[in-house]
C-alpha positions, 0 to 999 in steps of 0.5 A: 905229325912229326915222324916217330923216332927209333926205339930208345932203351927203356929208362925206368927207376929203381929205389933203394933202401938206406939202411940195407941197399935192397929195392924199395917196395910201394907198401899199399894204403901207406902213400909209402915206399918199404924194404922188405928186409930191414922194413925201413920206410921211406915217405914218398913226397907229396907232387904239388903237381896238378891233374890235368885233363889233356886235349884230345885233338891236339894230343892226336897230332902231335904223339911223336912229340917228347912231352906226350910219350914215354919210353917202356919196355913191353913184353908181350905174354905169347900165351894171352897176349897181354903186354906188361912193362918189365922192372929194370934188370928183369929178364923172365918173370911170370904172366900176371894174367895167364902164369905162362912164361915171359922173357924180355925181347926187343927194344922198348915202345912209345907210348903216352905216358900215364899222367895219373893213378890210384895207388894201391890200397888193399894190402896183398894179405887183404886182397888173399883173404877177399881172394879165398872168402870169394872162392869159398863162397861159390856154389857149385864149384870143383871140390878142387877150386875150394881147396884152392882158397884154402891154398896161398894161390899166388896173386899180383898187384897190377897197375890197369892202363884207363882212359878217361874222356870228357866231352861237351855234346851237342845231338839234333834228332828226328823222331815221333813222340806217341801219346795214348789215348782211349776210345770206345769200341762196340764189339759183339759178346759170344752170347751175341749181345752187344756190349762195349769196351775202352780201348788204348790207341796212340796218336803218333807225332813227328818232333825234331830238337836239341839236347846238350851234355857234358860228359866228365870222365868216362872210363875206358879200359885200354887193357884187352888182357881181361874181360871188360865184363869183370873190370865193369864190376869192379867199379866205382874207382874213387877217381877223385883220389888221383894222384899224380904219376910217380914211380914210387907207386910202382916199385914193387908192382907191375904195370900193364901198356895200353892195347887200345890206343888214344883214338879207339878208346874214344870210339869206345867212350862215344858208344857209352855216350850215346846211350846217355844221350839216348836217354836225354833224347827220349826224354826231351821227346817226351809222350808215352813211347818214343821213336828216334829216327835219327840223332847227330852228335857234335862232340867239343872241348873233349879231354882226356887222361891217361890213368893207372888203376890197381887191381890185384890178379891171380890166374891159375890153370883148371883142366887145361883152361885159365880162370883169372881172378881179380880184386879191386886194389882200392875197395877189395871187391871181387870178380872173376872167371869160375869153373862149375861142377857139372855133377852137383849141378846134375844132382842138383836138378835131379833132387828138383825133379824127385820134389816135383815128383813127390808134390804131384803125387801126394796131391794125385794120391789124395784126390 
């Protein structure tokens, strides 16, 4: 591997309006860039540039190389840690995760550049609204958090660094497939009359064999600012609507670095692949019940990308705690951190409590 070069100064692009000379925003579901003051709108070209699935191996040993990384500057929020790219000219802004302060530091990092992305889709005033109707409908939340639906709570539209993953796996296993099968036991009754029964057994049968699968575009969060529990629910993402990577679908927004690099993102995939292949084995053993002993798997031709997913986020702090919010930037679905109000749920237990109560004693008063 070629050794890293000295940080270079970040080099990142900047639109400009025609009309006016203010910076272009990405409008969300237009495939367009807008002004936000004269409202002009510039049509961002379409790329003839294709989508490619990059080799694993080969990107490992050369990720010093020019024609794999980028150059970006990173600031790192001391409040949770999480790492956002800065637009140019940007010297303090607002954490995206947490709302703590962050102030650009440092030279830029390297990185592997994102190759694609889904641009945004949901619109800010959209995603507000799925934003308040979420909060609304939660039971046994703080009075306080449902008046902050009916708040404009600030939200951003954030770019989520992904892996994706494709590999052909070849797994050998060891195991024992059981088979049930029933006998017929005597056994003496408590009368001490003798009678009989049918009794389920199983026959026990060692197996090794082969199963084979080819795994396409298993998703990887390289993001540890949020909780992999949420972003998990915010799927499916429509992956089948990449578009190659420009900067015009950033203008605007902001775009979190990766903390999971190439490497462990694929200890996190093969996690995920070896519960499918789990499943193929069980089944190729086949019986009643399965036991696997041991499986080994070979793992070729595995590609990867390294894609950009919308998601807008909103993080506001409630007694001293930050709950974070996010939307899905393509569908509009919601998931999130949530306080609970202990004392409804108090009142709640105790209004059971009372019913129990009054049930026994209507049925104990009849009787």
């Amino acid at each position: 591997m070629e050794p890293e070069e000295p940080p270079r100064p970040a080099e990142t692009k900047s639109f400009l309006c025609p009309k006016c000379g203010a910076r272009l925003q990405y409008d969300a579901g237009a495939l367009g860039q807008k002004c936000p003051y004269c409202g002009h709108e510039v049509e961002i070209p379409q790329s003839e540039e294709d989508i490619e699935e990059l080799d694993f191996d080969a990107t490992l040993e050369r990720l010093a190389g020019e024609a794999d990384v980028q150059e970006r500057t990173v600031v790192k929020c001391k409040g949770c840690g999480a790492e956002t790219t800065f637009d140019p000219n940007v010297t303090a802004d607002r954490c995206a995760f947490c709302a703590g302060p962050l102030v650009r530091e440092g030279a830029s990092s390297r990185l592997i550049r994102p190759r694609s992305l889904l641009p945004f889709k949901v619109t800010r005033e959209a995603a507000h609204k799925s934003f308040r109707d979420w909060l609304g409908s939660l039971w046994f939340a703080p009075n306080s958090l449902r008046d902050c639906a009916r708040r404009d709570q600030p939200i951003d539209g954030i770019y989520l660094p992904y892996w994706t993953y494709d590999a052909e796996t070849t797994s050998f296993y060891r195991g024992e497939r059981g088979d049930d099968y029933w006998v017929t036991e005597t056994y003496r009754k408590s009368d001490g009359s003798m009678g009989t029964r049918s009794v389920k057994k199983t026959r026990w049968t060692s197996v090794s064999g082969t199963v084979w699968h080819n795994f396409d575009d298993i998703l990887v969060l390289a993001s540890r600012s949020v909780p992999v529990s949420y972003t998990e629910r915010l799927e499916p993402w429509d992956l089948e609507s990449l578009e190659p990577y420009r900067d015009e679908f950033l203008s605007g927004f902001r775009a979190e670095s990766y903390q999971l690099d190439l490497a462990g993102g694929f200890e996190k995939a093969r996690g995920i692949m070896a519960a499918a292949i789990e499943g193929d084995v069980r089944r190729d053993i086949g019986g009643d019940h399965q036991r696997i002993h041991s499986v080994h798997t070979q793992y070729d031709n595995v590609t990867f990308k390294h894609v950009l997913l919308p998601v807008w986020l909103s993080a506001y702090r409630y007694r001293e705690r930050v709950y974070r919010f996010l939307v899905n930037g393509r569908t509009g679905e919601v998931q999130g951190e949530r306080p609970w109000s202990w004392a409804k749920i108090a009142l709640l237990v105790v209004g059971i409590a009372m019913i129990i109560a009054l049930i026994i004693w209507f049925w104990e008063s009849r009787g």
